[in-house]
C-alpha positions as CSV (number, residue, x, y, z in Angstrom):
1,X,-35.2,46.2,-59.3
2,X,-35.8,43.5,-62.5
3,X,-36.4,40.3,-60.2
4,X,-36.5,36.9,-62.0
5,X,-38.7,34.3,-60.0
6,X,-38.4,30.7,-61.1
7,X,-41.4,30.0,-60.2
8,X,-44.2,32.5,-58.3
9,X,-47.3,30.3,-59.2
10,X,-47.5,28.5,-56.0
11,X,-47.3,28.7,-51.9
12,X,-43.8,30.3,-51.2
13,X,-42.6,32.0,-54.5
14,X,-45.9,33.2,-55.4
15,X,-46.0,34.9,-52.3
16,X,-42.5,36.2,-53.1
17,X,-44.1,37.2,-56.3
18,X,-46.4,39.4,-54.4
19,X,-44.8,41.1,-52.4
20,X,-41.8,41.9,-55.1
21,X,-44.5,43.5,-57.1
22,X,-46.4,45.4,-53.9
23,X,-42.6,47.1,-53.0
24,X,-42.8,48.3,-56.7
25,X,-40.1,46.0,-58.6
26,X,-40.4,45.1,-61.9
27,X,-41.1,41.1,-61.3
28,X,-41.4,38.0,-63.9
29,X,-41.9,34.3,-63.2
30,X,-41.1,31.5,-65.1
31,X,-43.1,28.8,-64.8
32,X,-44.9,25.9,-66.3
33,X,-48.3,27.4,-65.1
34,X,-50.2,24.3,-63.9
35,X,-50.1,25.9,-60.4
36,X,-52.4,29.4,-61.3
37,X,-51.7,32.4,-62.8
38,X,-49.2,34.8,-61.6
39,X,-49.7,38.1,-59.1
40,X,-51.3,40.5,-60.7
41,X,-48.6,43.3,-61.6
42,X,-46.2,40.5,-62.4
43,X,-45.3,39.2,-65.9
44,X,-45.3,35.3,-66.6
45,X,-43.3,33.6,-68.8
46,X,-44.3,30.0,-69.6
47,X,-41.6,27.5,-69.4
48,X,-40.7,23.9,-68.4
49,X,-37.5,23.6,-66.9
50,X,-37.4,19.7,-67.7
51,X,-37.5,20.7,-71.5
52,X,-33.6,22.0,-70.8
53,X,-32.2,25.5,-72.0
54,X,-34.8,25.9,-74.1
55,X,-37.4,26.7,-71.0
56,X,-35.5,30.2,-70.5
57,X,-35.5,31.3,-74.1
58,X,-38.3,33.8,-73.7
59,X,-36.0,35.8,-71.2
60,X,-33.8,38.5,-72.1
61,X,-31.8,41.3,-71.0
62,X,-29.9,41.9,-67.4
63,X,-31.4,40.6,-64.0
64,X,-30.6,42.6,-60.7
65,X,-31.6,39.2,-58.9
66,X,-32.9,35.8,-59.7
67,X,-34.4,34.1,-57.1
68,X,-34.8,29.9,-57.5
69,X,-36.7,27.1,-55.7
70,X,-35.8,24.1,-57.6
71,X,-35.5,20.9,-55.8
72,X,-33.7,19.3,-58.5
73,X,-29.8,20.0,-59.3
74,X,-30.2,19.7,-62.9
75,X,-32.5,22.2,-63.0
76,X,-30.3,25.1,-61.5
77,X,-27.0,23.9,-63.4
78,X,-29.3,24.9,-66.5
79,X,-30.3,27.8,-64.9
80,X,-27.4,29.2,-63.9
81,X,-25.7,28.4,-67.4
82,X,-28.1,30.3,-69.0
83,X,-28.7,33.2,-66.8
84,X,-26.0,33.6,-64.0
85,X,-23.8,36.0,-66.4
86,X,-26.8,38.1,-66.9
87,X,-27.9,38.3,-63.2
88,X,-26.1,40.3,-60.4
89,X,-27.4,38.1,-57.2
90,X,-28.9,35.0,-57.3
91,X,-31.2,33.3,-54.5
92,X,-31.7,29.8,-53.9
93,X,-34.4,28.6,-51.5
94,X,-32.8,25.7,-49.8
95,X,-34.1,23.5,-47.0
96,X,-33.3,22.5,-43.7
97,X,-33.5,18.6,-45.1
98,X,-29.8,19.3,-45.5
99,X,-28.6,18.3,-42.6
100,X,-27.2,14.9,-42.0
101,X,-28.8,14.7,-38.1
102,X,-31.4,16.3,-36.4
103,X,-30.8,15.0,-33.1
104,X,-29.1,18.1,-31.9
105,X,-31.2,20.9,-30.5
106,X,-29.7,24.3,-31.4
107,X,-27.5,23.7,-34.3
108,X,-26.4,26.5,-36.5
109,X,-25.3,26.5,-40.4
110,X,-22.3,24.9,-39.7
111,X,-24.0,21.3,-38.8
112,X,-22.8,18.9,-41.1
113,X,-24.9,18.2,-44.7
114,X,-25.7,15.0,-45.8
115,X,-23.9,14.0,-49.0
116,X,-24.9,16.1,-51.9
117,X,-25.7,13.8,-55.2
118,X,-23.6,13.0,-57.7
119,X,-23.7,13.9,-61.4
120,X,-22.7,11.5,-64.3
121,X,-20.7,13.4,-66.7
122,X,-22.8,16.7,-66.0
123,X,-26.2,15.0,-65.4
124,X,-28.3,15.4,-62.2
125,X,-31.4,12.7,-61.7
126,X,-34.1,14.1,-60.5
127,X,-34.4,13.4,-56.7
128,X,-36.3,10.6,-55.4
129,X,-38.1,11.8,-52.3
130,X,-35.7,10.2,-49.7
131,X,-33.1,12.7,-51.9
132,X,-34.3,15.8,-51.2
133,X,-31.9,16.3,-48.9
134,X,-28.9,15.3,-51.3
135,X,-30.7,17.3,-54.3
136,X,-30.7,20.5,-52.5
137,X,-26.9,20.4,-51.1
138,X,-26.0,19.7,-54.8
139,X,-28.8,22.9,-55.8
140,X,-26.6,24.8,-53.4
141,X,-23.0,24.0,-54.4
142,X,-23.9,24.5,-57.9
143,X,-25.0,27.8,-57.1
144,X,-22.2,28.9,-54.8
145,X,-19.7,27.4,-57.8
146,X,-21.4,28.7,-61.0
147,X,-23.8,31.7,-59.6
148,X,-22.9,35.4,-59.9
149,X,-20.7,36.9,-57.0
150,X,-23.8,37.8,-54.9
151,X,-25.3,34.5,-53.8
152,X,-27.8,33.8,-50.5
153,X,-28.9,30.4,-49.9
154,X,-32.0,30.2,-47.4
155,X,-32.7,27.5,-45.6
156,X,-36.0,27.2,-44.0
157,X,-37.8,24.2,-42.0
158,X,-41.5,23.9,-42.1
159,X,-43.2,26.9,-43.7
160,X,-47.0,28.0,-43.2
161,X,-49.4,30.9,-43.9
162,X,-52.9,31.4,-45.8
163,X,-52.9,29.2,-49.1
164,X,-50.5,26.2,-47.9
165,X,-51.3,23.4,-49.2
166,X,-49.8,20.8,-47.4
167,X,-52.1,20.8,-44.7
168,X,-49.4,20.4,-42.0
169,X,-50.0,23.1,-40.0
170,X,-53.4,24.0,-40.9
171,X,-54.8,20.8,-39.8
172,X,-54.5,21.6,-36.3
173,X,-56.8,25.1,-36.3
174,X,-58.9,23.2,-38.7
175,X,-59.2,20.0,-36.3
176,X,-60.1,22.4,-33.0
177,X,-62.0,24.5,-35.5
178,X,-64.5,21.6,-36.6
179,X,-65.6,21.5,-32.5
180,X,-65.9,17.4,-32.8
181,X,-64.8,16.5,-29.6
182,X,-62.5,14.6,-28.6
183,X,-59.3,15.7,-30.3
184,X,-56.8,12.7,-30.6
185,X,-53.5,14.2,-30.0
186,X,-50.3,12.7,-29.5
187,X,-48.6,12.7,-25.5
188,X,-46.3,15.5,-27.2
189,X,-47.5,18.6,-25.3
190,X,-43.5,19.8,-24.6
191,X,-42.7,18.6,-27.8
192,X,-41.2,21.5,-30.1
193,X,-42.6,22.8,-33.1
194,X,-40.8,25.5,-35.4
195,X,-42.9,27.2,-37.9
196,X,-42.1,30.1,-40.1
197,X,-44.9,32.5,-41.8
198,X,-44.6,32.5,-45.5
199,X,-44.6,36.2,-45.5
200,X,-42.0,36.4,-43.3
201,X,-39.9,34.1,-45.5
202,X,-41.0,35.9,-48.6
203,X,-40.2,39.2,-47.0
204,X,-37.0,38.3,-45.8
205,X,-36.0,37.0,-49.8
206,X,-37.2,40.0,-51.5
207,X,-35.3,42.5,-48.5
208,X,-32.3,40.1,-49.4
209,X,-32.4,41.0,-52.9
210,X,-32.9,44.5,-52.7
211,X,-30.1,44.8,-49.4
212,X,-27.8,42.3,-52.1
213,X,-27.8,39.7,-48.5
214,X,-25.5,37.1,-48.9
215,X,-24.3,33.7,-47.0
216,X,-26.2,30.7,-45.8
217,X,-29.1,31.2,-43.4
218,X,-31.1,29.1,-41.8
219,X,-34.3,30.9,-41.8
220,X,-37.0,29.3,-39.0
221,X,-39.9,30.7,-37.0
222,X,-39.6,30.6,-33.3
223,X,-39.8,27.0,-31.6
224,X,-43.0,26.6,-30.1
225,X,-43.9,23.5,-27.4
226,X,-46.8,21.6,-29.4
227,X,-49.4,22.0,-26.2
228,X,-49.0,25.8,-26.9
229,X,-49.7,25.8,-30.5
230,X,-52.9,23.7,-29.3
231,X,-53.8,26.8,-26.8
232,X,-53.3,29.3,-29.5
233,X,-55.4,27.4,-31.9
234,X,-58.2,26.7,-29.2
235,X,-58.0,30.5,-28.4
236,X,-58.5,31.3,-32.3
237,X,-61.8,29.1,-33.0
238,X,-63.3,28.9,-29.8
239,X,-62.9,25.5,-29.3
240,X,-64.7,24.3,-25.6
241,X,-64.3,21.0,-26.5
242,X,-61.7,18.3,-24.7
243,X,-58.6,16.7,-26.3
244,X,-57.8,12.9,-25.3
245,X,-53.6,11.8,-25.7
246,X,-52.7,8.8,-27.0
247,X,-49.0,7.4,-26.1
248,X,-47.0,7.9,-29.5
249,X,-46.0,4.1,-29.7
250,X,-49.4,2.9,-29.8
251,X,-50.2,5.3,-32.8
252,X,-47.3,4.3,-34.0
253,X,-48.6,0.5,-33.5
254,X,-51.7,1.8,-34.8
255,X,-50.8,2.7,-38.9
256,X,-50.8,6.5,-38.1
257,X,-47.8,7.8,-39.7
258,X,-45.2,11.0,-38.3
259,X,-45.3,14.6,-39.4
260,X,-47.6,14.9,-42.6
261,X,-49.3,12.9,-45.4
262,X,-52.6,10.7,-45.7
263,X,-53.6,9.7,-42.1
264,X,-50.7,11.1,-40.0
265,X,-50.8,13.6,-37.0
266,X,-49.2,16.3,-38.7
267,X,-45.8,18.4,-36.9
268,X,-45.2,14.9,-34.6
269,X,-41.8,13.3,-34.8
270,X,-40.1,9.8,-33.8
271,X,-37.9,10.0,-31.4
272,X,-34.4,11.3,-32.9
273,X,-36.0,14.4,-34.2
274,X,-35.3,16.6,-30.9
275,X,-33.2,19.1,-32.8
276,X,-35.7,19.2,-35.7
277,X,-37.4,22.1,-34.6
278,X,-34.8,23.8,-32.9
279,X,-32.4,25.0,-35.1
280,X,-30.7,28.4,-34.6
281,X,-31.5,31.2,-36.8
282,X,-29.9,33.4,-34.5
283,X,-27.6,34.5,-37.7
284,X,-31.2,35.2,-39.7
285,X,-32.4,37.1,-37.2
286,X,-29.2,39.2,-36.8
287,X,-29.4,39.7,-40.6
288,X,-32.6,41.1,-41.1
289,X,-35.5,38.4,-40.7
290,X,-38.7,39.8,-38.7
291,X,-41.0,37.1,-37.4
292,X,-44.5,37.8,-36.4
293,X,-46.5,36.3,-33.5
294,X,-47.6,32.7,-33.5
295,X,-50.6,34.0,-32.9
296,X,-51.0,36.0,-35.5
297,X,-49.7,32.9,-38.0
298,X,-52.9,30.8,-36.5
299,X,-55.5,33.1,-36.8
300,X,-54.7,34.1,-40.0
301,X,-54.3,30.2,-41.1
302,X,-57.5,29.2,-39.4
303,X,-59.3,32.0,-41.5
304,X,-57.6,30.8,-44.6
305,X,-58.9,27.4,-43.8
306,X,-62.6,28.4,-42.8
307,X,-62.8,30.0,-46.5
308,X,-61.7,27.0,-48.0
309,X,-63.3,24.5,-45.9
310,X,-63.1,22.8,-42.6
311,X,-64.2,19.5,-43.8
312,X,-62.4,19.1,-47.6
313,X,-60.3,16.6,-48.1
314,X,-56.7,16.8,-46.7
315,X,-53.2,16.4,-47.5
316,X,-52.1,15.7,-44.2
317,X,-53.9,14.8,-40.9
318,X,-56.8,12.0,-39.8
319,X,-59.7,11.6,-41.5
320,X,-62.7,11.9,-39.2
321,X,-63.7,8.3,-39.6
322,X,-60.1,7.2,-38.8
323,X,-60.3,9.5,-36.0
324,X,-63.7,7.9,-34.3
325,X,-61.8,4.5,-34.9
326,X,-58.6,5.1,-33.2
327,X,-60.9,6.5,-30.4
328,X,-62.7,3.7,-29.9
329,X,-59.7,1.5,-29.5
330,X,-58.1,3.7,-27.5
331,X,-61.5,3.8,-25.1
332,X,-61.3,-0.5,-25.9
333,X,-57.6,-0.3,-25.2
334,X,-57.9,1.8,-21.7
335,X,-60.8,-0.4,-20.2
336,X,-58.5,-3.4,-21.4
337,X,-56.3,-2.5,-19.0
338,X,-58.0,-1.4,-16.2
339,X,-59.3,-4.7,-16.3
């Protein structure tokens, strides 16, 4: 197949990229190229799809699929005005951010969407981060109204696999990995998280193109109880150290913030969240998507993060110093009140 990847230089459609190329389609990516370079086997075309139409002048001819993961709506109305007539399928990587609640475990596609944004006369701004959400309902609707016949629309929840750079769910293999003990955790041990390996994902895009799958999907790993992640990542690095729970209100109290970013406990959620990590993807699952073992996800992760170092500088998680500290007032905190 001719696959057209807007994008392939980073996390996800890179590893789309690579595997497009290793099942022996003829695969190129437009992108800006600040991210790397492409796969090998895989042709790049440079382009910024800020700069407009002009960013897909460089591509020619017919496309058996395109496959897209822009956040921003003006982005894919260009896109598709350019390309859609020339391409039989198109692919949009959507997110589960669509949905208006996430209060519900075990809702399906057909849980309500939060508002998709507006357009004045034509024109999409660019999402502020609170708009992600809105962005991609409006990424998806332009698709399904001005795409070719042939249109899939994935939506996944938190992804993870070697090269992630959001640190979310590395940081807990890394954490256990680094053998300082303590581990701070949050009192979340049934707490469920819902991870899905980016070759899985990647795999089940590329399989999508080449089987012409259509519809909306979301597409999520199994949901996992936090304390079990924490005994699959032990298992991986040997960890023999202890872990020491902290009531999420006090972290809360504390400064530390929910789910990812600079001093945060990453994959912990507020109350309100409790259908977060449970969606359905019974309908993926029935459609083709293979998951592989957690396990397999966290030692692969772990050595990804061992090669690129236990101690760098993170994305998301604690910092070791503001680890010690929120030890020590938890330890000043405890014999408080025993007192």
């Amino acid at each position: 197949m001719r696959i057209l990847i807007l994008g392939g230089t980073r996390f996800l459609s890179r590893e789309v990229a690579r595997q497009a190329v290793a099942r022996g389609h003829d695969v190129t990516c437009l992108a800006r190229g600040e991210s790397g370079p492409p796969v090998t086997g895989a042709a790049f075309v440079q382009g910024d799809r800020d700069a407009g139409l002009s960013a897909y002048e460089g591509l020619g001819g017919a496309w058996d699929a395109v496959i897209d993961f822009a956040r921003k709506p003006q982005q894919v109305q260009e896109a598709l005005s350019a390309l859609a007539e020339h391409a039989a399928y198109w692919s949009l990587v959507s997110t589960a951010s669509v949905y208006s609640s996430h209060d519900t475990p075990g809702e399906d596609e057909s849980a309500v969407l939060v508002p998709a944004m507006a357009s004045d006369d034509g024109v999409f701004p660019d999402p502020a981060d609170n708009e992600y959400g809105a962005g991609k309902v409006a990424c998806e609707e332009l698709v399904r109204e001005l795409g070719p016949a042939n249109v899939l629309v994935t939506r996944p929840g938190l992804i993870a696999g070697p090269e992630d750079e959001s640190d979310r769910f590395g940081y807990w293999p890394a954490r256990v990995a680094q053998e300082r003990s303590p581990v701070l955790i949050p009192d979340m041990a049934e707490a469920v998280t819902q991870t899905i390996d980016v070759r899985d994902l990647a795999l089940w895009l590329v399989t999508g193109a080449e089987d012409t799958r259509t519809g909306t999907y979301n597409a999520m790993g199994p949901s996992v109880p936090f304390g079990e992640l924490l005994t699959l990542s032990t298992a991986a690095s040997g960890y023999h150290g202890s872990f020491r729970t902290a009531d999420p209100q006090w972290l809360h109290e504390q400064g530390v913030a929910y789910w990812a970013g600079n001093e945060s406990l990453p994959l912990w959620m507020p109350e309100g969240y409790e259908g977060f990590s449970t969606r359905s993807n019974a309908a993926a699952l029935a459609a083709g998507l293979e998951l592989r073992p957690v396990e397999h996800t966290v030692r692969d992760v772990l050595a990804d993060e061992e090669a690129r170092g236990l101690h760098r500088e993170r994305k998301s998680g604690l910092s070791a110093a503001r680890e010690t500290s929120l030890l020590a007032a938890l330890d000043q905190a405890d014999a408080h009140g025993r007192n």
